[in-house]
LUMLUM-923716 format. One line per field, with one value per residue: x, y, z of N, C-alpha, C in turn; residue number from 1. Coordinates in nm, 4 decimals. Atoms other than C-alpha are relative to their C-alpha. Last residue first. Example, Ala and Ser with C-alpha at 12.3 -4.5 7.8 and 13.67 -1.06 7.14 Angstrom:
! residues 2
n.east (-0.0820_0.0890)
n.north (-0.1190_-0.1190)
n.up (-0.0060_0.0000)
ca.east (1.3670_1.2300)
ca.north (-0.1060_-0.4500)
ca.up (0.7140_0.7800)
c.east (-0.0770_0.0900)
c.north (0.1090_0.1200)
c.up (0.0730_0.0000)
resi (2_1)
***
This chain:
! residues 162
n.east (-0.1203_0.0257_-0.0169_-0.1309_0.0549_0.0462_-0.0904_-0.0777_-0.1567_-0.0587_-0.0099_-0.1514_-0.0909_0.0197_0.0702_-0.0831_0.0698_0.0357_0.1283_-0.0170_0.0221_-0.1484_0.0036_-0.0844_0.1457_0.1217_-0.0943_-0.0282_0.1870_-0.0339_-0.0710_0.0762_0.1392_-0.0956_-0.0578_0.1177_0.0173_-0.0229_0.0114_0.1476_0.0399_-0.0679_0.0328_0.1064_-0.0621_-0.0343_0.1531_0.0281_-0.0491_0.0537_0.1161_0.0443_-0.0641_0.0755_0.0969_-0.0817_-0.0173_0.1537_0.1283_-0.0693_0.0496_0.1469_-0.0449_-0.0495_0.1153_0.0757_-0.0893_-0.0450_0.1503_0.0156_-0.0834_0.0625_0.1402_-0.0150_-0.0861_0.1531_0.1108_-0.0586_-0.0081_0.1162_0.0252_0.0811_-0.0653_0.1344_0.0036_-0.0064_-0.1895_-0.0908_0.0804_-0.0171_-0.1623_0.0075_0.1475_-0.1325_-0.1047_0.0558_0.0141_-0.0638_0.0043_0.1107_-0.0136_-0.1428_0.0684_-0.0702_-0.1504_0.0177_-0.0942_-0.1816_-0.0727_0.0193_0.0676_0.0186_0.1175_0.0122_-0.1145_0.0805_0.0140_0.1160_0.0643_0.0447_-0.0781_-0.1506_-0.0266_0.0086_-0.0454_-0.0731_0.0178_-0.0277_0.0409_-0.0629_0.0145_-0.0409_0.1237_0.1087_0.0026_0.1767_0.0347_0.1097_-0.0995_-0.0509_0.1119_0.0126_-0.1088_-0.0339_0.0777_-0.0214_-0.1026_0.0803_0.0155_-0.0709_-0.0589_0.1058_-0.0197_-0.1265_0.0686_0.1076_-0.0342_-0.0410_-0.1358_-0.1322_-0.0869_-0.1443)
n.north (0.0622_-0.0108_0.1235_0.0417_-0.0638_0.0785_0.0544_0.0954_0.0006_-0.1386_0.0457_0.1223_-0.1170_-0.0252_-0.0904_-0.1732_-0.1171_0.0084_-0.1172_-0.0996_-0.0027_0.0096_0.0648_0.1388_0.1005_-0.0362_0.0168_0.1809_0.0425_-0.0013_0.0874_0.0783_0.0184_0.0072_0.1187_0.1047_0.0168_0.0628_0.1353_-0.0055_0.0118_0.1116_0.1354_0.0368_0.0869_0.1492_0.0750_-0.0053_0.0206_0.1765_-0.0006_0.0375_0.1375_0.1116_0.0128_0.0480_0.2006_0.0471_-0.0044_0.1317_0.0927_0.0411_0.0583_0.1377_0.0290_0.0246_0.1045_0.1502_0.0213_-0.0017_0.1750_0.1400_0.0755_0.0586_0.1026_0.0848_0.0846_0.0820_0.1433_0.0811_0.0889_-0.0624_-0.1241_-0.0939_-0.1192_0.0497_0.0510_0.1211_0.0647_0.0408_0.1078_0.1057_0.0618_0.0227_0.1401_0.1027_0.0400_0.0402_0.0804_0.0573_-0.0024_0.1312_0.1016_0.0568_0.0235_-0.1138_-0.0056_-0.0530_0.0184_-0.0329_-0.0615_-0.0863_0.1221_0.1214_0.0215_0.0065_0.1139_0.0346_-0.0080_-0.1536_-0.0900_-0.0032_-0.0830_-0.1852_-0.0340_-0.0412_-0.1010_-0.1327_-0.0378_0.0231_0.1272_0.0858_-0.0257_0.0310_-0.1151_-0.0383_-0.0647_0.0289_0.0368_0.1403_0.0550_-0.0675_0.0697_0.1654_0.0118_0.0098_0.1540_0.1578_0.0168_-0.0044_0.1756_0.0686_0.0830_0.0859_0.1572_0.0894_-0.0055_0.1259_0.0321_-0.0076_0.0857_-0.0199)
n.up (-0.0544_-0.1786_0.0082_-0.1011_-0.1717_-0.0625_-0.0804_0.0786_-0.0347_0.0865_0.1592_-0.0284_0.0207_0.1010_0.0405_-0.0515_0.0192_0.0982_0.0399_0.1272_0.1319_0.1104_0.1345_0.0405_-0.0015_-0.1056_-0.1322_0.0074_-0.0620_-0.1281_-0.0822_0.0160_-0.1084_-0.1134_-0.0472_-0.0408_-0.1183_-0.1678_0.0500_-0.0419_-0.1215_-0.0040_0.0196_-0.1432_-0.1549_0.0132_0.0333_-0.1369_-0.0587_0.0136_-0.1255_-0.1531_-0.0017_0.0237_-0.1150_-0.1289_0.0372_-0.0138_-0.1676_-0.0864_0.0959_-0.0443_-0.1551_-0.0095_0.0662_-0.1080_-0.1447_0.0590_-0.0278_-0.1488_-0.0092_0.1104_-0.0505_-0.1749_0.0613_0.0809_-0.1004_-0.0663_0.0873_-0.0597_-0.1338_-0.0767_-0.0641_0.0401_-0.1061_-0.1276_-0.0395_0.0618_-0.0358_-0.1582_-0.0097_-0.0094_-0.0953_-0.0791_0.0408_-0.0272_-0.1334_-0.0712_0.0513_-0.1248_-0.1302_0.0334_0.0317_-0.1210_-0.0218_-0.0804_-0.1284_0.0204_0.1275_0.1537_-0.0063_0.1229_0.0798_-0.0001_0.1017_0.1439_0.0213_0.0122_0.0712_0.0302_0.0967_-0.0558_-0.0531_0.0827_0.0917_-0.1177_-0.0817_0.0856_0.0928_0.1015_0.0041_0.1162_0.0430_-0.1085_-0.1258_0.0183_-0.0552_-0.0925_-0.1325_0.0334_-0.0024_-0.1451_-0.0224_0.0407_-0.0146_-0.1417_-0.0381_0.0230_-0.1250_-0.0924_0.0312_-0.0567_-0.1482_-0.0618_0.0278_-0.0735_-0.1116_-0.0443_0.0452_-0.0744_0.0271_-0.0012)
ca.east (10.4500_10.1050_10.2836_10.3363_10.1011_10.3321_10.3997_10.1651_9.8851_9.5495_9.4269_9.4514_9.1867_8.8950_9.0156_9.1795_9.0292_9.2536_9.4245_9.6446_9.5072_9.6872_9.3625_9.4696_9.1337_9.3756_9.6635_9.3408_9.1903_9.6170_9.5861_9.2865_9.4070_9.7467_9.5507_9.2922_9.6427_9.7625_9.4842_9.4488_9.7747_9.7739_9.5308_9.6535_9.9914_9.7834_9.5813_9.9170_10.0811_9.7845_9.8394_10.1440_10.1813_9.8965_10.1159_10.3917_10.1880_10.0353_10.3931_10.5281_10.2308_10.3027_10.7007_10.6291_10.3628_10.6731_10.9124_10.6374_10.5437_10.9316_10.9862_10.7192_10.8389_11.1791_11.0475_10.8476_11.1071_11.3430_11.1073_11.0764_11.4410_11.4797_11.7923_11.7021_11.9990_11.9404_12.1153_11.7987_11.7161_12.0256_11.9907_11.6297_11.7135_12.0222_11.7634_11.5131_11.7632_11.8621_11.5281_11.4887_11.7755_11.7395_11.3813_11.5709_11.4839_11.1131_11.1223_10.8887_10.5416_10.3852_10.5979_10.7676_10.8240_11.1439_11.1424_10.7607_10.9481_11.0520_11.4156_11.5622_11.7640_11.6427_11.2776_11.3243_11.4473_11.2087_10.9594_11.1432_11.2140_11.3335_11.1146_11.0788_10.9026_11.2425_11.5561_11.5976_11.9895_11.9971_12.3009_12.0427_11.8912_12.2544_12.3627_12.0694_12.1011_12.4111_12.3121_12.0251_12.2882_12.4664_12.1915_12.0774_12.4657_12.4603_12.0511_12.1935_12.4940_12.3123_12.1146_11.7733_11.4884_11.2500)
ca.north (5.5987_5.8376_6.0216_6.3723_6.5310_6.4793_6.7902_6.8947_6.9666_7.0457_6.6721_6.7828_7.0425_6.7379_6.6227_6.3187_5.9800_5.6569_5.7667_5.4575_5.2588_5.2640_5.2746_5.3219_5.6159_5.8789_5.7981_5.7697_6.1383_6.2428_6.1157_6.3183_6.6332_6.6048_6.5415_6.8244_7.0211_6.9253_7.0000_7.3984_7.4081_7.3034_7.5453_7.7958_7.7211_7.7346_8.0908_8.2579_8.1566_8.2499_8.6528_8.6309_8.5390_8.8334_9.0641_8.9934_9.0509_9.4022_9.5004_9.3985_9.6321_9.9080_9.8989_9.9172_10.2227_10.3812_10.3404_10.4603_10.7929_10.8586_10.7887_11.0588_11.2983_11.3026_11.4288_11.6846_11.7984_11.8323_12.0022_12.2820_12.2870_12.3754_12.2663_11.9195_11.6935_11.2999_11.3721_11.4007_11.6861_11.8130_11.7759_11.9436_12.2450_12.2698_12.2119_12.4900_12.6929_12.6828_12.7676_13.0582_13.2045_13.0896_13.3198_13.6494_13.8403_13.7019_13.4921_13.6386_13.5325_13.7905_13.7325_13.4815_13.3899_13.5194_13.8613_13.8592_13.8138_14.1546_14.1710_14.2297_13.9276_13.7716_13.8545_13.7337_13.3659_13.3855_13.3743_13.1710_12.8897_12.7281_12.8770_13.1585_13.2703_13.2752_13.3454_13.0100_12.9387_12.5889_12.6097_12.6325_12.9474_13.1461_13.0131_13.1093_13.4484_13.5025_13.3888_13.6473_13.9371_13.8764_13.8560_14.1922_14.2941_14.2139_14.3501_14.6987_14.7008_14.6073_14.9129_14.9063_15.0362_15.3009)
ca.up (14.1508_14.1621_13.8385_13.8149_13.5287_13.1869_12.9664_12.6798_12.9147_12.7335_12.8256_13.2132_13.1306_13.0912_13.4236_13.4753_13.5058_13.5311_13.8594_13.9235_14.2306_14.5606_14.8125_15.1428_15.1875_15.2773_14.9961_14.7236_14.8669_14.8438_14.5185_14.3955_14.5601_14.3368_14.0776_14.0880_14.1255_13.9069_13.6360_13.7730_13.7173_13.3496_13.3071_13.5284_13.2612_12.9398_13.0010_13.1312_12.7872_12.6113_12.8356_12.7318_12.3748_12.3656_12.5253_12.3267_12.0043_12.1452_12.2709_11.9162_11.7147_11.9908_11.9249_11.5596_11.6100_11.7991_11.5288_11.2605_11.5119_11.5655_11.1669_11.1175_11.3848_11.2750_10.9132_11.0622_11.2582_10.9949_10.7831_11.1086_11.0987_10.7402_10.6174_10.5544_10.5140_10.3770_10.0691_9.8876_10.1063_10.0222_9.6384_9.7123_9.8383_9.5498_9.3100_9.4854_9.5132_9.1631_9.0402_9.2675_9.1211_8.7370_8.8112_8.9609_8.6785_8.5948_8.2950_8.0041_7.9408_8.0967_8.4463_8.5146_8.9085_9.1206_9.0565_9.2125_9.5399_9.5726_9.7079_10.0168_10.0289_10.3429_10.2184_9.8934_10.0358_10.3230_10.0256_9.8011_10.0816_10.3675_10.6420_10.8732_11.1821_11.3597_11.0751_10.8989_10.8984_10.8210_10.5732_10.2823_10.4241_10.4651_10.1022_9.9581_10.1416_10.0127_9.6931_9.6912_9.8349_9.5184_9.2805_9.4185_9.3864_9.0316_8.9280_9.0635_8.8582_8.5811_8.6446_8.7307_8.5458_8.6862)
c.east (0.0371_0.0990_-0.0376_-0.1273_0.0909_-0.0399_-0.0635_0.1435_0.0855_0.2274_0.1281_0.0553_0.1326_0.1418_-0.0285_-0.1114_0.0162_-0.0660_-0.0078_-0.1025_0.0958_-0.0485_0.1413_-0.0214_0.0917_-0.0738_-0.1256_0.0878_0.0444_-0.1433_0.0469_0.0939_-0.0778_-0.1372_0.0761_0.1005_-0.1164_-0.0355_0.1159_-0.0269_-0.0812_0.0431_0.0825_-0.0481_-0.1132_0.0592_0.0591_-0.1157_-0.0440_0.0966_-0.0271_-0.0799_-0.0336_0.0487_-0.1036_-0.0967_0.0505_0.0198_-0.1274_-0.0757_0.1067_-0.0281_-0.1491_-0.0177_0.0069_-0.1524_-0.1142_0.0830_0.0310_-0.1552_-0.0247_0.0523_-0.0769_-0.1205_0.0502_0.0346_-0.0764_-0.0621_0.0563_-0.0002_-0.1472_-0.0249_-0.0916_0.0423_-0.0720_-0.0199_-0.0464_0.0778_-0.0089_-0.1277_0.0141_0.0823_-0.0302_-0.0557_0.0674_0.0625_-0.0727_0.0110_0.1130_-0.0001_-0.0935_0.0543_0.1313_-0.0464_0.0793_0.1911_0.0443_0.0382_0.1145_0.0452_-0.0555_-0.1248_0.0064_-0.1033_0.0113_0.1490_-0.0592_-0.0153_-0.1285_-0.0440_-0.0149_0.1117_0.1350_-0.0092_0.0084_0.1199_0.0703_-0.0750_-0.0812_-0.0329_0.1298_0.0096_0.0470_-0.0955_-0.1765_-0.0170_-0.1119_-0.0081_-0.0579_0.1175_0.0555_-0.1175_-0.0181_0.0812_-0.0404_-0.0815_0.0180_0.1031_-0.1562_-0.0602_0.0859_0.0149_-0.1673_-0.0302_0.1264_-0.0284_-0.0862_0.0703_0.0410_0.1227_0.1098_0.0686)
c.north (0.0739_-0.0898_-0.0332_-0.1668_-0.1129_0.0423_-0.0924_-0.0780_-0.0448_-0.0080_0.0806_-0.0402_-0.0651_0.0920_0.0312_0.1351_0.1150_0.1079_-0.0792_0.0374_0.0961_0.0017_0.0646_-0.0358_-0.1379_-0.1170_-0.0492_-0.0171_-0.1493_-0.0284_0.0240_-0.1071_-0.1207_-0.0495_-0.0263_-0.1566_-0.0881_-0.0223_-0.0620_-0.1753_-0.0579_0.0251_-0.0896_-0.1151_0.0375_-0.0242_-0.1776_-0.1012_-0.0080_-0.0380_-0.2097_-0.0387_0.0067_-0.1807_-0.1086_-0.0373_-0.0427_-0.1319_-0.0873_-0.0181_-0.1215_-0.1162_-0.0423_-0.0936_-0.1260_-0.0798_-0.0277_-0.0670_-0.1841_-0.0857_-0.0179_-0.0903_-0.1363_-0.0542_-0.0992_-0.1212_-0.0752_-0.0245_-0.1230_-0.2135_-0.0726_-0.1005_0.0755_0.1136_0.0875_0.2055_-0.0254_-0.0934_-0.1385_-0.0627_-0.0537_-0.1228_-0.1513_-0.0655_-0.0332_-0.1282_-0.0507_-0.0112_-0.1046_-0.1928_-0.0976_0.0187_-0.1575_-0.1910_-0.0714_0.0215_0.0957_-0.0937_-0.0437_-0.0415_0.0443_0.0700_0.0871_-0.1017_-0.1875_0.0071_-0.0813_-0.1664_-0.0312_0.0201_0.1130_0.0972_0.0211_0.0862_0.1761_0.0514_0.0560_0.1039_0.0967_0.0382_0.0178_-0.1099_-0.0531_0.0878_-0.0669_0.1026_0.0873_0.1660_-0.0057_-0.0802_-0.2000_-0.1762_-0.0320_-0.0988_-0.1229_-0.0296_0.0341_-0.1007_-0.1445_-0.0359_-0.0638_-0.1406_-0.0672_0.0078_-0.0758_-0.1344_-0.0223_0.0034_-0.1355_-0.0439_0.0007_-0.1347)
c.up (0.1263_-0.0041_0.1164_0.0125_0.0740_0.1248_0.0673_0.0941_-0.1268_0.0325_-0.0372_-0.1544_0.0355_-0.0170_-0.1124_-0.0757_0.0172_-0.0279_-0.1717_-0.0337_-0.0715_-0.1336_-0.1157_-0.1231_-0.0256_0.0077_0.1559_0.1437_-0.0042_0.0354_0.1041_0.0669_-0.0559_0.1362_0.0866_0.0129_0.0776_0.0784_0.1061_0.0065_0.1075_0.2037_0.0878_-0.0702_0.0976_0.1822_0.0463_0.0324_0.1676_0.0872_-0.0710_0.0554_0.1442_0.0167_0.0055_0.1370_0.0860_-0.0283_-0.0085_0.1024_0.0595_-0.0417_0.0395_0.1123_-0.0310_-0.0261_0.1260_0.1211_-0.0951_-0.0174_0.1608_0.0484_-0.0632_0.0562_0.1289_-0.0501_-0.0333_0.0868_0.0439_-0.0830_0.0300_0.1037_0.0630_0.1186_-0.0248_0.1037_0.1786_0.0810_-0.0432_0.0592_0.1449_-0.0142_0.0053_0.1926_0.0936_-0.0394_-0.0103_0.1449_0.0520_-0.0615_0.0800_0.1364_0.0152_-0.0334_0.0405_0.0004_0.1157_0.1803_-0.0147_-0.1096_-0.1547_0.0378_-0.1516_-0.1072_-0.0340_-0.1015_-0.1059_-0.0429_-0.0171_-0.1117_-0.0083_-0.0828_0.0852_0.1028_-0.0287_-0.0989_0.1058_0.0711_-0.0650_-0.1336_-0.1371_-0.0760_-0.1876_-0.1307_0.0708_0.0681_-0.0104_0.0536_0.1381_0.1044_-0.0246_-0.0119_0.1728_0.0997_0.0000_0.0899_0.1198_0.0018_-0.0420_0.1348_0.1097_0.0115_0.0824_0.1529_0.0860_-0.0018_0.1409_0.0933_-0.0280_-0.0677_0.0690_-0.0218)
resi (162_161_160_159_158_157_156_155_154_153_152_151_150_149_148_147_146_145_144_143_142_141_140_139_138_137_136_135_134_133_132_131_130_129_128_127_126_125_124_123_122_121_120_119_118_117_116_115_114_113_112_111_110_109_108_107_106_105_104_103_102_101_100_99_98_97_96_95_94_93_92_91_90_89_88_87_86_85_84_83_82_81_80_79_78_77_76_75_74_73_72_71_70_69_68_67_66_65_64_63_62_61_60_59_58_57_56_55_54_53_52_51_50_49_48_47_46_45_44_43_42_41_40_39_38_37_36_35_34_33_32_31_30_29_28_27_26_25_24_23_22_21_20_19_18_17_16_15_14_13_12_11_10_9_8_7_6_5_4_3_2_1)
***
């Protein structure tokens, strides 16, 4: 049975409306942005949409322009399917957070050398602090000439027996 052109019009019809529905984010549940939710929002077969034998299916300059108009907005930054929009969110979420790890892990590392240098340089006081309170003790006044091997590492001056 052949359909009218009256038929073919308001099929067309309730396919833009449809279009228009899908492209404005409204995905019915279990749905998605495209020619299958498409044909079943409209109520048409979904084989109008693809050629067939050759020939251009009916609905073909339909499905064609929603996918342009699909991808203009996607383009444009706005993705009308929610899941796509998730998926898309998630990505830059998993990159942002993959940044933050890759600082963290360089921060942590300034830290932990940072923690390394100052017990050093602790560790080197304090043998000089306990070497001139052994000189104090014993009256001898010399200037420490011999400092620890880890005393070197200091780049600040160890305190002075003045």
């Amino acid at each position: 049975m052949r359909t009218t052109d009256d038929q073919r019009q308001q099929a067309e019809d309730r396919i833009r409306a449809a279009m228009d529905r899908l492209l404005r984010g409204e995905i019915p549940p279990g749905g998605r942005c495209d020619i299958k939710t498409l044909a079943t929002q409209a109520g048409v077969n979904r084989t109008g949409f693809y050629p067939k034998e050759g020939r251009p299916g009916p609905f073909q300059h339909l499905a064609e322009e929603f996918t342009r108009r699909r991808d203009l907005l996607q383009q444009a930054g706005t993705i009308p399917d929610p899941r796509e929009a998730q998926i898309t969110r998630l990505k830059e979420e998993i990159t942002n957070l993959r940044q933050r790890l890759d600082k963290r892990d360089t921060d942590l590392q300034e830290l932990t050398n940072f923690r390394q240098g100052a017990i050093s340089r602790l560790a080197a006081q304090h043998l000089e602090i306990e070497n001139l309170r052994q000189q104090l003790s014993n009256g001898s006044h010399k200037p420490v000439t011999h400092l620890p091997a880890t005393a070197h590492h200091n780049p600040r001056p160890l305190l002075s027996p003045e």
